[in-house]
N, C-alpha and C positions, 0 to 999 in steps of 0.2 A: 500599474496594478501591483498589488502588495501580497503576493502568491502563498499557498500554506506553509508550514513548517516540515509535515512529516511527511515520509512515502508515501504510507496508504495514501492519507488526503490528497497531496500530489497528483498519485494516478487520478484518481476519484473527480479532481479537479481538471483532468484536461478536456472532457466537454466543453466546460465557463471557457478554455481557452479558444479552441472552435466558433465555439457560438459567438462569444465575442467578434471574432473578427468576420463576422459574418453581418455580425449588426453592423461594423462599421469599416468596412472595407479600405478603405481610402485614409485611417487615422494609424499613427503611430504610434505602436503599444508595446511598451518595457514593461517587462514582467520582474519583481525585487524577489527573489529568492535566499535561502540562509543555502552553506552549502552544502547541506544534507544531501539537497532538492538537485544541486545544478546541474551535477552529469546527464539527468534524464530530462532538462529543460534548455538545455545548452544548443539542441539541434532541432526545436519545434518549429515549426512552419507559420506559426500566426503571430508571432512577433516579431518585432523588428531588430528589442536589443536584453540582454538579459542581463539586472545589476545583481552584484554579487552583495549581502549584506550578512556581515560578518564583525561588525560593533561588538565591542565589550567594554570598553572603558567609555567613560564621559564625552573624552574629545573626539573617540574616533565616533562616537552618537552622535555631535555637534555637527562633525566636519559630513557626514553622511548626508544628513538634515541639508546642508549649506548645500551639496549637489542635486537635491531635490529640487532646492528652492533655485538653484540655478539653472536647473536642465527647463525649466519654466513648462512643466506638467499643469493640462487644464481640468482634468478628473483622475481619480484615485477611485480604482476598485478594491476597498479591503478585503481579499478572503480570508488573511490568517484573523485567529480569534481573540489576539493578542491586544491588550487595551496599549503597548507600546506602539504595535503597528498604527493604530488610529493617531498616536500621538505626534509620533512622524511625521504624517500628512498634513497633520493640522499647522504645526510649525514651520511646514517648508513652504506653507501658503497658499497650496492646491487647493483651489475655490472650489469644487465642486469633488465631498466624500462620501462615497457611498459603500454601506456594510451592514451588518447587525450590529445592534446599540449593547449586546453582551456585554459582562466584564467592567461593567459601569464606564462604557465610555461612547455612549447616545450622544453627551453635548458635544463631543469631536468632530460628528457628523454633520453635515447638512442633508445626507437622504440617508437617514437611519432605517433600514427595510423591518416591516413588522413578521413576525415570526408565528401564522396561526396555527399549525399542528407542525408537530414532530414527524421528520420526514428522513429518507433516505442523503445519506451526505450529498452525495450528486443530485436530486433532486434539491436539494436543501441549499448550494451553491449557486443551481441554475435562476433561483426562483430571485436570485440579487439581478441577473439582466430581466425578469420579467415582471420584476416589479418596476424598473422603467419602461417597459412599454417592447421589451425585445420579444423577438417570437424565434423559440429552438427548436430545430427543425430534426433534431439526432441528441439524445445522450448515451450514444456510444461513446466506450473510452477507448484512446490512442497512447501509443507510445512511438517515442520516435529515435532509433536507432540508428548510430552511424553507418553508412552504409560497409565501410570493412569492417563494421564489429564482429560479423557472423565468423570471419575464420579464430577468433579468440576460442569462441564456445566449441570447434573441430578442431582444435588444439588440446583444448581440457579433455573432450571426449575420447579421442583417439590417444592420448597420453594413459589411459587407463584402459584400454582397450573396448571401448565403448562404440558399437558398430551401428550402421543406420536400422540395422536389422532385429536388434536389442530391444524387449520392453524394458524401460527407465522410469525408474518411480522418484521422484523427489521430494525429500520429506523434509518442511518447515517447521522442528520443533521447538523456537526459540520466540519469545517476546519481549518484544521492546519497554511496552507498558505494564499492565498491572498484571502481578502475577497471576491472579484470579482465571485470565485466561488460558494457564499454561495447561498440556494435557500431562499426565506423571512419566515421568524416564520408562520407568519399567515397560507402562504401556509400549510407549513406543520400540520398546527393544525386543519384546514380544511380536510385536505386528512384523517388523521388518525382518526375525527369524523367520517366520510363517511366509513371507513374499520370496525371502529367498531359499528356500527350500524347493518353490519353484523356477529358479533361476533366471530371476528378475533380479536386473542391477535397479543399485539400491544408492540414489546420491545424497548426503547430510546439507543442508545447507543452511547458513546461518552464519551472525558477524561474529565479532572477536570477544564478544558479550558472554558467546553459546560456546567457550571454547570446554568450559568443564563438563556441561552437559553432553557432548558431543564425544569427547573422550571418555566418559561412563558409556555410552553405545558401542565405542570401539572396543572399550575392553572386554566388551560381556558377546561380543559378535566379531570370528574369527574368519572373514570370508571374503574373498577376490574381489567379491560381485560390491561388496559395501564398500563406497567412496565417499571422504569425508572432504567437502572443501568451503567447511565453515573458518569463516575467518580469511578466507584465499580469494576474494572475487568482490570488487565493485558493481555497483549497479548495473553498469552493460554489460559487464560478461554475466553477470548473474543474469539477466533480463534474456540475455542467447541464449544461453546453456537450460535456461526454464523451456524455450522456447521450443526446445527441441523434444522434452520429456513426452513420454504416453501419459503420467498424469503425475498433476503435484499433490502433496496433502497437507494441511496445514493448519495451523491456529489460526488466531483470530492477531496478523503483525501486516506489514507491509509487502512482504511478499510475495502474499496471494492476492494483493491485487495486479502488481504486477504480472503474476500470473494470467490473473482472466486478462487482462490488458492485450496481452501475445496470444492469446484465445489457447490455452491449457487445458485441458480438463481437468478440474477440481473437484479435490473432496475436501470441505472445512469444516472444522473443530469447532464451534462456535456456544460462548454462553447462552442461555435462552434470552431471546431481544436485542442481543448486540448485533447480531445477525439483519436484523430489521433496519439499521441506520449505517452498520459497518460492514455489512456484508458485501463478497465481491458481486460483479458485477456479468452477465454475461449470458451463453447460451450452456455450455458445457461445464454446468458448475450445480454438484451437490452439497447441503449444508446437513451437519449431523449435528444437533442439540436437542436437549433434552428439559422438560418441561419438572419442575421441581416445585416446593413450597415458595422460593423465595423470589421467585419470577413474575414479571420479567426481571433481569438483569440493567445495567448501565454501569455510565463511567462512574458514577457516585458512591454505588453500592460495589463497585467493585472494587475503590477504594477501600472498603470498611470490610470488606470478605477475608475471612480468617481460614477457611477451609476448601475451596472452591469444588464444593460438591458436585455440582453441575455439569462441570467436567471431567472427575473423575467417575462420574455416574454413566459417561460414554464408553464403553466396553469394545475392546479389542476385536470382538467376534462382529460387531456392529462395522467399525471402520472397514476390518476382515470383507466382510458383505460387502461394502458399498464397491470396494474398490471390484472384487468380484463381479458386480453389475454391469460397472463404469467398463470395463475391459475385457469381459465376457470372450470375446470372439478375438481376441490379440491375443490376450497373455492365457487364457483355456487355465483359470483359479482352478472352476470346478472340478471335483475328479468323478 
């Protein structure tokens, strides 16, 4: 199986992994990952071996290819969307490839799955085993966690004095993707005075990308309770340390699915209709977007977005609210 690229999708994709081996209990199934992916596919339960693919020149393409066609694979599940990953499959000889024919690479396939409405990514994953004939019995999503990971995130916590007793808010201000999705600094610097004013610790979280955004919060917010550890934490301890939060909030990145994943309560930032194919996934998850002229949204038009109205059309006092709602009876917002 030729597994996605990014986080979100990742999470979003570990049902296909499930179901999978549920269709076929008794086969042996290596999942290709880049290594964005691998720390949080490294300890999954329904495979057997996890390769690491990490090609960048020619030969190390070729030589990659030649272990494919050696490891002697009888199907090829494509999930990435990548017309390379089709093209891999095709040259290592795997006689039976099965994916969406996107990205003009249909003749690579032998069961190119047809694509009739626009659906949820998980949805939209699942429907490659059911358009062979599999029946998925759960699309719930998993994450799978070493089991000593947990004293990592009671190490972070207790390092800042962070107590079981604590309401903890984790705020995901950063995006990987198009900036269209971002919500504005200021927003967030506003919200997170207003949380701790009620003294609510307050954690930054975000990779090495977020490090200047993250530092414009520090300097304008002088306070105990606010811990920045963007840029300080890998996947697992990020994945514990979310784990542990009264609630996370966040754009529309990879994070917050991780979140719903470890069942978080959420509040996401989301452009109008990205929410509808990107949205997390779960029971404890509120989405806040706002309906505008130029809606719905996508990755296309997010592309070409100059202004991202949409989002800064979600207001402080709205987030303010929601989180209010979500934690009513913990953190007593109301006065």
């Amino acid at each position: 199986m030729r597994g996605v690229d990014t986080i979100g999708t990742f999470v979003l994709a570990t049902p296909f992994y499930r179901e999978l081996r549920k269709s076929f209990p008794e086969a042996y199934i290596a999942v290709c990952v880049k290594p964005l992916v691998y720390d949080l596919v490294k300890s999954c339960p329904y495979v057997n071996e996890v390769i690491l693919y990490d090609a960048k020149t020619v030969f190390q393409k070729c030589k990659f290819i030649k272990k494919l066609k050696n490891d002697g694979y009888h199907v090829a599940f494509i999930l990435s969307g990548s017309f390379e990953s089709a093209l891999s499959c095709y040259l290592a000889g795997i006689k039976r490839r099965i994916g969406y024919p996107h990205d003009h690479r249909g003749f690579l396939l032998t069961h190119p799955v047809k694509e009739f409405e626009k659906k949820h990514c998980v949805e939209y994953l699942l429907d490659i085993l059911r358009d062979i004939g599999a029946k998925i019995d759960s699309v719930d999503l998993e994450l799978w966690l070493p089991e000593n990971s947990f004293s990592i995130s009671e190490k972070n916590f207790n390092e800042y004095g962070i107590t079981k007793s604590d309401i903890v808010i984790g705020i995901g201000f950063g995006v990987a993707g198009e900036k269209a999705r971002e919500w504005p600094n200021r927003n967030w610097i506003e919200l997170i005075k207003l949380l701790l004013n009620k003294n609510i610790k307050i954690i930054l979280f975000g990779t090495k990308n977020d490090l200047t955004e993250s530092a414009e919060i520090e300097k304008n917010i002088d306070n105990k309770n606010l811990v920045n550890l963007t840029g300080k934490m890998d996947l697992i301890e990020f994945a514990n340390c979310v784990k542990r939060l009264s609630l996370y909030i966040s754009v529309a990145t990879g994070g917050i699915h991780i979140a719903s994943a470890v069942g978080t309560n959420i509040i996401g930032l989301y452009p109008p209709g990205d929410d509808l194919y990107w949205g997390p996934k779960g029971k404890k998850i509120r989405i806040i977007t706002k309906s505008i002229d130029c809606a719905p949204c996508n990755q296309h038009k997010m592309k070409r977005c100059k202004n991202n109205i949409c989002m800064k059309s979600i207001t402080v006092d709205e987030v303010y609210n929601a989180i209010n709602s979500t934690l009513y009876k913990g953190a007593g917002l109301k006065s």
